[in-house]
Structures are given as C-alpha cells and as structure tokens.
Steps between C-alpha positions, in 0.01 A plus 500: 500500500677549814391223739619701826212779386229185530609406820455884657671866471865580606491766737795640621624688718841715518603837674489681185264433207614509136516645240414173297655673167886510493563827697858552304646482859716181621322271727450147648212451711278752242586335245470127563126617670390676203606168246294326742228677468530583175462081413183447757322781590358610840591767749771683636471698828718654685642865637427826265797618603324808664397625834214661592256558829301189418801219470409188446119610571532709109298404238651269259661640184417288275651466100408201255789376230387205308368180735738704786314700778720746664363599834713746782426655827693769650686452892484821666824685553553359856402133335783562239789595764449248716434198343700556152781733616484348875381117518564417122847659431640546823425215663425174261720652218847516703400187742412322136884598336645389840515840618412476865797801556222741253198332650238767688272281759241767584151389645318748286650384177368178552161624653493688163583167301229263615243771461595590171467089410211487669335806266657366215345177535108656614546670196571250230232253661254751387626392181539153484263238423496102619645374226821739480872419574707722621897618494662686757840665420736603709650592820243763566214240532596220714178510740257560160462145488372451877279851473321384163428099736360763764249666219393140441672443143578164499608437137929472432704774541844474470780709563848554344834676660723716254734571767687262713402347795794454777538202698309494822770612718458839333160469438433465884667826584191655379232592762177264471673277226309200639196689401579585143580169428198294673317815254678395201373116528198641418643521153405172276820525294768712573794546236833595566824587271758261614496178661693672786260766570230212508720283674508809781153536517381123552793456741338798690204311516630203638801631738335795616119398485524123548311465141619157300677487186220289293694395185721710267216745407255539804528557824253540806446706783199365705194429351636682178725334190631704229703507224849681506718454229760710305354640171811765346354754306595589128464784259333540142875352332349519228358814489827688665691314227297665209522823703888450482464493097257810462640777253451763824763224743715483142495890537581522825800264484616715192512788742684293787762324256572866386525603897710243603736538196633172530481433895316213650209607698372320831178542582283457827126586506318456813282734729682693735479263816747386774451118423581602104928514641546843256721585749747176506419519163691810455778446701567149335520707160749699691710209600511420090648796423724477797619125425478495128591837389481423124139542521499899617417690142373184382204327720184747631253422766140630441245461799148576450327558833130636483425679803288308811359539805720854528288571793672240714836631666682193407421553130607834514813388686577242247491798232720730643752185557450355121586906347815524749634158414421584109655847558826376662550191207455741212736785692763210561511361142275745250666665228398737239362270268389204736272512812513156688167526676135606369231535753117524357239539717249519228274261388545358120241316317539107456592543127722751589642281796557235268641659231748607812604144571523383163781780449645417829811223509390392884204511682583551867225337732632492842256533796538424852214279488162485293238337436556421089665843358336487112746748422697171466315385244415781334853557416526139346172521327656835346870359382608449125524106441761567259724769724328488855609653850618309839246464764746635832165294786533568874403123643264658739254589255230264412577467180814357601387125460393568155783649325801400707588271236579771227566840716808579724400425820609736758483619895379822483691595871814407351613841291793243331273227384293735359779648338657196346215430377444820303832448394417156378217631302648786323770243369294224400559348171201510265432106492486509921249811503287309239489117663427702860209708322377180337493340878315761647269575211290166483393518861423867451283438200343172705389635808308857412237686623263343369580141617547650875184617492389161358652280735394666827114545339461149374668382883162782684223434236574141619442587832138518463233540833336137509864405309750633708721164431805661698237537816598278821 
C-alpha cells in the first residue's frame, strides 16, 4: 500500500486539469501530474478551460477516473483576459524568461491575478479536508498558498516552479514584487528546477526582504521557515523509450528515411514561444549552410511548433518573423529535390513525436532560457543505443546541468556556435554518438517523473501541522 495515501489525499492544484489518460499530445507538466496521480490518488482542480457569466462562482464540473477526482470551474471571459492573457503571460511569463523588454505592468492584470488566486483557492477549500496535502503548480498560482492560510487550511501545501525564476534584480522590476514573495512564504515547500532559479529566489528573500538564509535547504522570512530547494523534473524514460520502439514510430520512421532519401534530419520540437530561440535557431542553421556548404542537399532542419497563445501580438509577431526567416533560407539554398527548412505548426502525438526523434540524427534544444525543456530528454529517451543521434543543448535550459556531460553544449545567441556544433554532430563518428548517448541516458532514466514527484511529496507529507520540522 501506498503509505502517502495513509497519511492524507494529494490535492493539487494546476491552471489546467488533466486528462489523467495519455492524451496522444506532447507534454510536461500534464504528464508528470497525471503519473502522480495515477500512483496516489486524490484530486485535481483547476481551470475548465472555459468562460462563462458565472467564473469562478460556476458549479464544479466534476469527472471521476480511478482513485483521481477531476474537478474545474470556469473564469469568466474578462477573468480569462486579464489574468491568463494579461497578468500570467504578459507579465510573469516574459519578466520570468528575463524579458523585462516584452513585460506588460498593467494594474488591472494584476488586480485580475490576485482575485483569480483568491477564487481559486475559496474554491478548492470547499474541497479539502484536515488531513489533505496539497501541490501548487506553477507560475499562475503564486498567492494560492497565502489565500488557502486565509480560508484557515493549515495542513502543507507546497508549491513547485516549471519556469525560471530571475534573479532579484529582475524580479524587482515587477510592481508589488515584495508582496508576491512575503505571499509565497506562505508556501511550506516550494520546489524549483535549478539550483540557480532557487538560488534567485532565496537571495530575493534575503537581499531584497531582509529574510536569512537558514541552511542549504530552508530559509526564513519572519516568523515563517520553509523549505526551498531545487527538485528538476523528469519524464516517463521509460515509457517514451518503448514509445520510440512501437510498430506505428517504426512506421513513421519508414516514411521519414524514405523522405529524407539519405539526408540527415535536425529536429527541434518546442511550442511556439519567444524564450524557445526558433528564431536564432533558424538563422544559426543558416550560418551552417553558409560556413559549411557541404551540408546544403545533404542536412534538413524540421521544427515543430504547435500554435500558443496566438492571441497575444508578440506571438503573432514571432510567427510572421519564424515563416519570413524560413522563407528566405529555403529561397537562398532550396532546390528541386531538397527544402532546407520545415515549419509544423501542428501538434503530433508523443509516439509519433518520438518516432520523429528516433529518425532524426540531432536533436536541436536551444532556448533562451527555461525552466527544464523535457524535449531534452525526450529526445534521449527516444535514441537507438546501437546508432543514436547528438543532443545539439542551449546551456540556458534547465536541463543543462544534467546532460552537459554527453550533449554539445552551446550559446544559443551565438548563430556560429550553434553552427559548429551542428556541424560537429552531423560528422560524428559512430563510437562518439554512442559513449555521449550512454552519458546522457543514465541520468535520464534516473531522475523521471515519477521520482520528481516522489522527492518533492515525501519532502511536504513531511511537513505535517503539529510536525512542521522545517518551522522556526
């Protein structure tokens, strides 16, 4: 039996909820969620991904899988502008990626943000009971944590980044930052991706707040002690792997190898977002068929780029600059037979996404900053131990620390380190490909979802009420 389920129920809590079943679609937060819940039971709240007159006042739609309670409530249409497209992606999400030049600092964005964590958190204490724990996730809740104290809760919650969190002297451009953080203390355990993004965060606390720097994993703020500590998150490795070996991936790789006729395919999958670097991405390809000129006929770039937030000007903007760059690379060096550049904006299914990188000789991961980037991962998870690709890794992505040891390491401004690197990759000799996969594969296959999830529940279940060891 699991012992977590004695000790009370997971409830958490993320912007969108589910589906606990593997969708087909490519994700990261979804999908280590769902595992979780999968393994323990309890409840998962969140947005329905709807708006309606009622908002966050709607009755709960409610669906039941297994031990898993799925519960939603709509925002109303004014809810959803301003706190997802406004506070959420206008504001955190650029000021997050280091983006203070994309940043939006409107009052009602964030008068729309503390209401909607406010709701969220009236609503889901309706559903908890004493002995619950609860997870936060994600940029979108940073003041759940203080709102569910103000209900009266008063067993753990914890909370957990997936994005990045900048160092303080881009944190504090952001209007009221003292006052999301002193709300965030409120957390009992709050998890981060990187030991740099928690580094930021605690040094926040103590330059900007005059907290105190308790020991290696807590830190206080007043009358408050907490946990903060980096927990990177991991993906089903296994599970990708098999997906990688399935007779439809087999199929599908049939189909590419007959495509490609011989060339070696690059491939980049990542939602279409400015801290993603499609752009440098694209003009670093350019620079390899510029410098090394063997490669034009011979080396293709595939980009897969589902569609987000296309209601934002900035994501529009980046899609109109991502088809002209494409446009002008496969004008200057396209033939007949060969077109350098393929732009999806399509979804694909996981097993179809991994049949993808197991066909494809590099994996090109190169954002301007994230928090993890699976897609990492993923892509090793998928590879052929006897005949597998090159990871090409930006070192701003958190996965960085990870896999730096077998990928090419590269900086993702620089269009001629990216470049040489690509160049490296498609001319690797078999035995270098394999003792680099072999590097990156054991820490890929070591820390998964499932022992994220474990290490950041067993560090809150221990942080008990009438426990709460980490307490000043």
């Amino acid at each position: 039996m699991d012992t977590n389920k004695e000790k009370g129920r997971l409830v958490v809590l993320s912007n969108r909820v589910g589906p606990l079943s593997d969708s087909g679609k490519a994700g990261g937060l979804a999908v280590g969620l769902g595992d979780a819940l999968r393994r323990r039971g309890g409840i998962w709240f969140g947005w329905s991904g709807k708006t309606s007159e009622q908002g966050t006042f709607s009755a709960f739609d409610r669906e039941t899988e297994g031990d898993v309670e799925l519960v939603r409530v709509d925002m109303t249409e004014q809810e959803n502008t301003d706190f997802y497209g406004g506070y959420a992606n206008t504001t955190l999400w650029p000021l997050m990626h280091y983006r203070l030049d994309l940043a939006g600092f409107e009052r009602r964005f964030e008068a729309a943000y503390r209401h909607i964590n406010q709701r969220m958190a009236a609503r889901l204490s309706t559903l908890l009971e004493e002995d619950d724990v609860v997870w936060v996730h994600d940029y979108h809740y940073l003041l759940v944590g203080h709102e569910l104290r103000e209900t009266g809760f008063k067993g753990p919650i914890g909370f957990f980044l997936h994005i990045p969190f900048p160092p303080p002297e881009i944190f504090a451009a952001l209007p009221n930052a003292n006052s999301i953080v002193r709300g965030m203390v409120d957390y009992d355990v709050i998890g981060f991706q990187t030991e740099r993004d928690c580094r930021n965060f605690c040094r926040y606390i103590t330059d900007e707040l005059g907290g105190e720097q308790v020991d290696e994993a807590r830190v206080r703020l007043g009358d408050r002690t907490i946990i903060a500590k980096a927990y990177p998150i991991g993906i089903d490795a296994e599970g990708f792997e098999k997906l990688a070996r399935s007779a439809d991936a087999l199929a599908l790789r049939k189909k590419l190898y007959t495509m490609l006729e011989g060339r070696h395919q690059v491939v980049g999958v990542d939602r279409l977002d400015y801290s993603k670097g499609i752009p440098e991405r694209l003009r670093a390809f350019d620079e390899l068929l510029q410098t090394y000129p063997e490669n034009r006929g011979k080396v293709t770039l595939l980009q897969i780029a589902p569609l987000s937030r296309a209601e934002l000007e900035s994501y529009r903007d980046l899609r109109r600059e991502l088809e002209e760059l494409a446009g002008h690379i496969n004008g200057a060096f396209g033939t007949l037979e060969w077109t350098p550049i393929r732009i999806m904006t399509r979804g694909f299914t996981r097993r179809a996404l991994a049949g993808i990188c197991r066909a494809s000789r590099v994996g090109l991961v190169t954002p301007l900053r994230d928090g993890m980037n699976l897609v990492a991962k993923e892509y090793v998870a998928a590879q052929d131990p006897e005949n597998p690709g090159v990871l090409v890794l930006s070192r701003f992505a958190g996965a960085a620390r990870e896999l730096q040891a077998g990928a090419l390491m590269v900086n993702p401004h620089d269009p001629g380190d990216v470049a040489g690197a690509l160049q490296t990759a498609v001319t690797m000799p078999l035995a270098e490909r394999q003792r680099r996969f072999e590097t990156m594969r054991e820490p890929v296959f070591r820390t998964t979802a499932q022992s994220w999830c474990a290490d950041f529940l067993a560090e809150l279940y221990a942080f008990r009420a009438g426990d709460r060891s980490g307490a000043a």
